[in-house]
DOLUM-492099 format. One record per residue: x, z, y of N, C-alpha, C in turn; residue in three letters. Coordinates in steps of 0.02 Angstrom, whole numbers, plus 50000, padded with zeros to 5 digits. Example, Ala and Ser with C-alpha at 12.3 -4.5 7.8 and 13.67 -1.06 7.14 Angstrom:
BEGIN
506605039049716506155039049775506605039049835ALA 506425035449888506845035749947506455039450002SER 
END
This chain:
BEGIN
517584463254413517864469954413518084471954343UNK 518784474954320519004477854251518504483454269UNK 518324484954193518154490154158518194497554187UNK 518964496754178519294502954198518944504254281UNK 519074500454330518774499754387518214502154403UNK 517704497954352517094499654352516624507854333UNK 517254509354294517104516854291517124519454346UNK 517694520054365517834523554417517374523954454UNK 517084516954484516654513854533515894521154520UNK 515804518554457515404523054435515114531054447UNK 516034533254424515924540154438516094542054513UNK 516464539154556516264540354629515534541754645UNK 515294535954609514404534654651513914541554618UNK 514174544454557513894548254530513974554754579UNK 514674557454583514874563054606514614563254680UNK 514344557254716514114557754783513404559354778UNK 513004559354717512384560154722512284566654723UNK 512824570354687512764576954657513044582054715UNK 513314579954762513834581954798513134586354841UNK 513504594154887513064595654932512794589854980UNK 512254591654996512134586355080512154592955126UNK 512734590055186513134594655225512244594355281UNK 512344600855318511814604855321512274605755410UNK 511424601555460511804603855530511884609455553UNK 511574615855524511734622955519512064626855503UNK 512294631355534513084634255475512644638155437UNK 512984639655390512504642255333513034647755289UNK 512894655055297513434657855243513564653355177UNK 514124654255179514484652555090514154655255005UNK 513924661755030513964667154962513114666754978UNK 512814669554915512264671954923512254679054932UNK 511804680854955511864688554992511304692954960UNK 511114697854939510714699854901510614708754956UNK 510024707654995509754714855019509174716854977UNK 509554725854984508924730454962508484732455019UNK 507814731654998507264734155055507024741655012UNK 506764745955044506504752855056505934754955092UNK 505294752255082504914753455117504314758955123UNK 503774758055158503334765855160502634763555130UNK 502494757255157501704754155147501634750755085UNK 501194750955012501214747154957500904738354987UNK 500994736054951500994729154944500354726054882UNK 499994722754911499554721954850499824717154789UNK 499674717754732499984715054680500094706154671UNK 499454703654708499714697354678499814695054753UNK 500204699054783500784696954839501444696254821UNK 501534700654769502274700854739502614697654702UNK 503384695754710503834690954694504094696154618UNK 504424691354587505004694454517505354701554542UNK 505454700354614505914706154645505514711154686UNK 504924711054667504434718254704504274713854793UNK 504474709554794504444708254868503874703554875UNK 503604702654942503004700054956503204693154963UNK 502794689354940502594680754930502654679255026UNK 501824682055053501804680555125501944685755152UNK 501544691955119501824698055154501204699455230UNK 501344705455245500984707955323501504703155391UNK 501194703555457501484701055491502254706355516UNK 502304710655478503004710555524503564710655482UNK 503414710655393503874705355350503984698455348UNK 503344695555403503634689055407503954687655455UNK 504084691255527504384693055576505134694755547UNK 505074699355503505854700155476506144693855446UNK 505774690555411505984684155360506054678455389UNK 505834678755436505954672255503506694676355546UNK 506764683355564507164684055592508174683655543UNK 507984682855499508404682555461508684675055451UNK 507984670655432508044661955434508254662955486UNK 508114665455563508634661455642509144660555621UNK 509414667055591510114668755563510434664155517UNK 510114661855490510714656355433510244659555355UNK 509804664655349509744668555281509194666055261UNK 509134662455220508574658555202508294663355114UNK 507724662655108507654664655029507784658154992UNK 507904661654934507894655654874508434653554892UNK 508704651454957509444646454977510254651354934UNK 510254656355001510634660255014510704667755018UNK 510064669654997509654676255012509534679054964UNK 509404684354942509044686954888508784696554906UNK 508024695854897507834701754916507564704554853UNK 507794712654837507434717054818507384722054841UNK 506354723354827506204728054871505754735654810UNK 505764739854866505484743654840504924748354881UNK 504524754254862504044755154891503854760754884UNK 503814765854927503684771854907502804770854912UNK 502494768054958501804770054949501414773054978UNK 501744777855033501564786255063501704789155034UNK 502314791754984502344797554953503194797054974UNK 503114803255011503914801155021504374805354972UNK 504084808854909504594813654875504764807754828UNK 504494798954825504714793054804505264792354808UNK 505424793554870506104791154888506954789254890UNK 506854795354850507664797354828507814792554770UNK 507304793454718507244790154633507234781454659UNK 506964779754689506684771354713507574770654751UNK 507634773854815508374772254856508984771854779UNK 509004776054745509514776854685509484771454658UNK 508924768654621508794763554596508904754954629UNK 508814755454720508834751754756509864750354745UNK 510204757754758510824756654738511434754654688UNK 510784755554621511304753554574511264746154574UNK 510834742554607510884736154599511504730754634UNK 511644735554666512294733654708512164727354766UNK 511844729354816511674726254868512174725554932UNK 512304720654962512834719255005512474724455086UNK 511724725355060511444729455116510544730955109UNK 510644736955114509794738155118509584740255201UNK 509044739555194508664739755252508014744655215UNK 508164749455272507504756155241507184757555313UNK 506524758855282506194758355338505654765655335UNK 505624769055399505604774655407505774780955384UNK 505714787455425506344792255431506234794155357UNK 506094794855305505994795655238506544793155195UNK 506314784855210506704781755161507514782855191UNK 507554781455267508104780055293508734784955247UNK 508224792455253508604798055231508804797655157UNK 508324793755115508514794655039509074790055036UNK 509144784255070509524779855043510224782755082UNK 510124786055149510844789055159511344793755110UNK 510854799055069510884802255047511164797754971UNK 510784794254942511184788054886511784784154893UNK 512044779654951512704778854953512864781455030UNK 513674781055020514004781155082514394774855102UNK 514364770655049514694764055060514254757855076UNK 513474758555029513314751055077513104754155126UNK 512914746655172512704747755229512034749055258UNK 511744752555276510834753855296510734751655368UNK 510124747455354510064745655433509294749555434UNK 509034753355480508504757155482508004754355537UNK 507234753955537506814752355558506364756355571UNK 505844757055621505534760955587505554767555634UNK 505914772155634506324775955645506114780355707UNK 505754786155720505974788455773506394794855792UNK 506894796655845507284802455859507874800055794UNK 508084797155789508564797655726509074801955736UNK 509374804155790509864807155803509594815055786UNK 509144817555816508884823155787508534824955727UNK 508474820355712508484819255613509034819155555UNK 509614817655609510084818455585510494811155550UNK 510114805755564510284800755546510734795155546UNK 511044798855620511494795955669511774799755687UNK 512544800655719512794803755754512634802955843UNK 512454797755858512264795155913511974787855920UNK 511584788555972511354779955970511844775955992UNK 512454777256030513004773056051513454772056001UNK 513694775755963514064775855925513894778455878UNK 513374776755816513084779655748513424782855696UNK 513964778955706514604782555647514324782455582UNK 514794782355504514254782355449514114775055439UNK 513664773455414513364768355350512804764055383UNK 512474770355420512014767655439511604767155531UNK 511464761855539511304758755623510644755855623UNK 510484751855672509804748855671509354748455718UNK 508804749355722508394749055774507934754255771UNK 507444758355840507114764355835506604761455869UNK 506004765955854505244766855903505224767355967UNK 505494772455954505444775656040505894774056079UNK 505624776056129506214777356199506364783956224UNK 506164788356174506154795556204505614798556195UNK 505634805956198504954810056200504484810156268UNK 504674804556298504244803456370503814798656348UNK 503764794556294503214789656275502574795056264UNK 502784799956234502234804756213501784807456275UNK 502214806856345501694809256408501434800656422UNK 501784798656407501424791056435500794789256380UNK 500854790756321500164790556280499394796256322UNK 499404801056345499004804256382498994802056451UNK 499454800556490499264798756567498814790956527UNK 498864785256477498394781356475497484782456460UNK 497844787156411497254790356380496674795156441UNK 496824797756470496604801656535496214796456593UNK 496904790656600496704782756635495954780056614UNK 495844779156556495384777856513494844782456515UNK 494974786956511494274792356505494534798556575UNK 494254796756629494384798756670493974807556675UNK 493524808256638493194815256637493604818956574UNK 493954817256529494154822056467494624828056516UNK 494504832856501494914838756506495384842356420UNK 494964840456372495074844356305495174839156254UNK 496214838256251496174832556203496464835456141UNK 496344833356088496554835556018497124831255985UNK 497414833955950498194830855947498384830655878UNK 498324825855842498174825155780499074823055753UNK 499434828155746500144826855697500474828255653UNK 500754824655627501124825755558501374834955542UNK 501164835055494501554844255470502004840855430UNK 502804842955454503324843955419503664848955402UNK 503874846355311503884853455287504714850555262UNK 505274854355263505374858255310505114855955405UNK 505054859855429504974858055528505554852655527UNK 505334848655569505544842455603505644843155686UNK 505984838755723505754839855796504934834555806UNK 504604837555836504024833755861504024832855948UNK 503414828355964503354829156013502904831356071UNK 502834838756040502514843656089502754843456162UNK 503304845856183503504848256228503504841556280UNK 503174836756275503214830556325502784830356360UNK 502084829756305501254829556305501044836556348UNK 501194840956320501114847756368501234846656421UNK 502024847156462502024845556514501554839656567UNK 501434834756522500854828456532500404832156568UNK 500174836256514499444839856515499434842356578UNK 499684847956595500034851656644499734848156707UNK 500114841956721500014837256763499314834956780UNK 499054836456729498524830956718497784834056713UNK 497874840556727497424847656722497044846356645UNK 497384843556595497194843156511497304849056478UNK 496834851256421497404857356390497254853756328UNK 497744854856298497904852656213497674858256157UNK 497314853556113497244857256038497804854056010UNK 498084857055958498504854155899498194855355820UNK 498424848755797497894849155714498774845055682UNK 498874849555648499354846655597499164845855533UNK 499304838955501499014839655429499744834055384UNK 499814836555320500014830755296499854827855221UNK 499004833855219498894828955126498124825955186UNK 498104820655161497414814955173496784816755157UNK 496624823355119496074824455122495964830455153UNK 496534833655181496304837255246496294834755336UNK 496194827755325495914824355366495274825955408UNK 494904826355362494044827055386494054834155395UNK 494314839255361494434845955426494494846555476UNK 495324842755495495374843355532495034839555614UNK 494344835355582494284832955634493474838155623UNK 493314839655567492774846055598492924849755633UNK 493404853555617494004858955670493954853955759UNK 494174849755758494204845855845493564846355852UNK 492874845955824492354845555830491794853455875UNK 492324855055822491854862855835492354866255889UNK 492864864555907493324864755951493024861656016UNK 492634856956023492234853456084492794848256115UNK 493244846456064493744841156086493334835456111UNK 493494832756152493164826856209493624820256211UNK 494394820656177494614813756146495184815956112UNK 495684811056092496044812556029496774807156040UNK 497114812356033497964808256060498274809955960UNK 498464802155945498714802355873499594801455872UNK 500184805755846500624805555856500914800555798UNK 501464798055831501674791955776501994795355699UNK 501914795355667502184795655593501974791555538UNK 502364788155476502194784855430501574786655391UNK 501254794155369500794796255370500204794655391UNK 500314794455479499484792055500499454784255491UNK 500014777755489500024774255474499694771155424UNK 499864774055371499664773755311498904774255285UNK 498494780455337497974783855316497644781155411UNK 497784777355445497414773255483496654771755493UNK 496544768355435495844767255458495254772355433UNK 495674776455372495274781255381495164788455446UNK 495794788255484495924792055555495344787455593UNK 495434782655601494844777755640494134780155625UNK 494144778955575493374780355554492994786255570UNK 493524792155583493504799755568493444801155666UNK 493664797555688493574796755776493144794955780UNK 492954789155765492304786055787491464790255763UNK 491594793155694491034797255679491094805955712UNK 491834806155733491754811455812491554809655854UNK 491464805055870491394798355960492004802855984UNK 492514802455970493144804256004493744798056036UNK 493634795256087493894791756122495024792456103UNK 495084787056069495744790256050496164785356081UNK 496914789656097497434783256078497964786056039UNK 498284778155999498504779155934499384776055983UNK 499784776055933500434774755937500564767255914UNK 500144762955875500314756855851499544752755844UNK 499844745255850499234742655879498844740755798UNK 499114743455741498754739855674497994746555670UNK 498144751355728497364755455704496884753855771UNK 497164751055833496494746855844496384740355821UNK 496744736555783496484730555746496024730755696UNK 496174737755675495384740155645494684744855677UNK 494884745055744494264747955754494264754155801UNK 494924754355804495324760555855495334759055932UNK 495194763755979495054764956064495684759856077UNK 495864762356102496714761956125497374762856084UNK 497984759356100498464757756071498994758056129UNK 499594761656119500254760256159500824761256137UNK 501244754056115501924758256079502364750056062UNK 502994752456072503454747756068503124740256026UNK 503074737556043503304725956025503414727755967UNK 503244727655910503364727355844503714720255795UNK 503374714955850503814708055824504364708755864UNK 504644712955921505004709455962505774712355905UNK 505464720655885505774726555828506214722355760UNK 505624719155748505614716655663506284707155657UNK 506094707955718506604701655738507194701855749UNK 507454708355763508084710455770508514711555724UNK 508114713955676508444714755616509114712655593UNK 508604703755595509064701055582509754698155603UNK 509754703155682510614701255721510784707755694UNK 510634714755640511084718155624511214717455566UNK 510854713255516511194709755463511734705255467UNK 511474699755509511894694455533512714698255549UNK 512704703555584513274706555616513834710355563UNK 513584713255516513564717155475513874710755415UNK 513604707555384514024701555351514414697855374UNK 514604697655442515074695155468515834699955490UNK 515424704855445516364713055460516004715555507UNK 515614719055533515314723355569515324729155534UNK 515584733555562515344741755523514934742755551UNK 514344747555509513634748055543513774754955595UNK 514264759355592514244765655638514524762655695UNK 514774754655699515034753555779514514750555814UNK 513954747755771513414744255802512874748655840UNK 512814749955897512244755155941511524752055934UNK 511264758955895510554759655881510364755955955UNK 509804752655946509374748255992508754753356020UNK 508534754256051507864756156088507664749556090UNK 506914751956092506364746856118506284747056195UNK 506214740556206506234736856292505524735156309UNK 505124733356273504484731456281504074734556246UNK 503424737556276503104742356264502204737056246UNK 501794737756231501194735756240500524738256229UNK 500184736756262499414744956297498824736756260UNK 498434741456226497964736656165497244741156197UNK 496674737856180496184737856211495734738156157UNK 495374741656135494804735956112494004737656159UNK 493804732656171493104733956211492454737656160UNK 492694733856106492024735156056491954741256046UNK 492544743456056492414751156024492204755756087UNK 492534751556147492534757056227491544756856216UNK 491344752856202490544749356205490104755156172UNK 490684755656119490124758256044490214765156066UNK 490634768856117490634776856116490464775956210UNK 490094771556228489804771256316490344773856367UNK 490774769356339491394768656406491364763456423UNK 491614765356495491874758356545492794758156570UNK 493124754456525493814754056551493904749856598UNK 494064753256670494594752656743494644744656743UNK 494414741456803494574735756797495374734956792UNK 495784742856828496464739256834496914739756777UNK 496704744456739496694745356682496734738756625UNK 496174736556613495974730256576496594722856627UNK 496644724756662497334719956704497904720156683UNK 498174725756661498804728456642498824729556564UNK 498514727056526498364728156450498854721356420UNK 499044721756371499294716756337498884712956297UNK 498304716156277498084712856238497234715656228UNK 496684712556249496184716756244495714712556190UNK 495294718556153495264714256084494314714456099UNK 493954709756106493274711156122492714712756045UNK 
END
């Protein structure tokens, strides 16, 4: 072989080593860089260069798998920065601003807090919202069919009828309560809540309702002296990022009432909580990633229709039915998704 040849020979063999290896997956072209907005802190040596979690809770890894279905890999093609309000939602505005100057092809904010700061920061990227309940009467949406605006996504609820379906279980369960206490968020300014569902419930159900609104954490334990001296007999908890947040101390604060409760999400009987009923949270966190996916592919987010939740799931735990001398319904314990002994 000449010389000359042999180069050549050479640099072919070189440039093939270096070359991509073509990938049986389609795989975006660009790397993509989302802002996250979230409510719950993250412990420290979970966290990446970019505020984001290493493994993370199970329904960031639900998101991060639902994104890999998608083609969005980290480190590949991906790039996340996140941020964190903590429970403090007057965070929000300063963290979303900050989330925007970074210039993200899309953030994802998660509950009605953040959703609102980061709407309020651009009108051009795109927000996909999580999290979320009533958005339309929050103002977040123009409609769930047609969102219009910046921002789309996925919601909690199915309506203010989940809120009678949390008491007809709760009632199921403790078949003698007449006097349940109703532990919800105070919003300042007023918010819509969901009184007017549970009442009617009640109604039905010959229940009458206390209401305890709180929203600083150490008027917690008032308000469950107040249910106490009230002669409350069990305890219906309304969904907000708030009780989320302040969970296991709500748990703790039931159980040293012996107040038979049910909660809206299944992470406060995984600690120790009665009952649980409220939308699939992996089925939620998985979706995500078909309104990213949609959305980088020329999707405007106001044509994409907000999602409701389709699957609902009723959580059990025995230990606790044990520890306050209940017996839950055999048909009951049949129809549970998940009973935790």
């Amino acid at each position: 072989m000449k010389p000359r040849e042999a180069a050549l020979s050479i640099t072919l063999a070189l440039g093939l080593l270096v070359a991509p290896v073509p990938s049986d997956g389609q795989q975006p072209a660009k790397v993509y860089r989302i802002g996250w907005l979230g409510n719950d802190a993250v412990p420290a040596e979970d966290i990446n260069p970019q505020n984001c979690p290493i493994k993370g809770p199970p329904y960031w890894q639900v998101f991060v798998e639902g994104l890999r279905e998608r083609g969005y890999i980290r480190g590949q093609n991906l790039l996340l920065e996140c941020r964190y309000t903590e429970g403090r939602e007057e965070r929000a505005p300063a963290l979303a601003a900050e989330l925007v100057s970074l210039r993200p092809d899309l953030i994802v904010a998660v509950n009605t807090a953040q959703v609102r700061a980061v709407k309020q920061a651009t009108s051009a990227i795109p927000i996909v919202m999580v999290g979320v309940l009533n958005p339309v009467g929050r103002g977040l949406v123009a409609s769930l069919a047609r969102p219009g605006g910046n921002v789309t996504g996925l919601t909690d609820d199915a309506g203010q009828e989940i809120a009678g379906k949390y008491l007809q279980l709760l009632k199921e369960a403790v078949p003698k309560v007449s006097r349940v206490a109703v532990l919800e968020y105070l919003f300042d300014p007023p918010e819509p809540t969901f009184r007017t569902e549970p009442q009617a419930a009640a109604q039905a159900l010959d229940v009458t309702l206390q209401f305890y609104r709180v929203r600083d954490p150490e008027k917690l334990e008032g308000a469950f002296t107040a249910m106490t001296q009230a002669r409350a007999q069990a305890l219906l908890v309304l969904p907000h990022p708030f009780m989320i947040t302040h969970r296991r101390r709500i748990v703790d604060l039931a159980a040293k009432s012996r107040l038979p409760a049910m909660y809206p999400f299944r992470g406060f009987v995984q600690v120790g909580g009665f009952l649980s009923y409220g939308a699939n949270q992996p089925d939620i966190w998985r979706r995500v990633g078909f309104y990213v996916d949609k959305i980088f592919k020329g999707a405007k987010p106001g044509d994409l229709p907000v999602e409701q939740p389709t699957k609902f799931d009723l959580i059990i735990n025995l230990k606790t039915a044990r520890m306050l001398g209940l017996t839950i319904p055999p048909s009951m314990l049949m129809r549970a998704d998940e009973v935790i002994e």
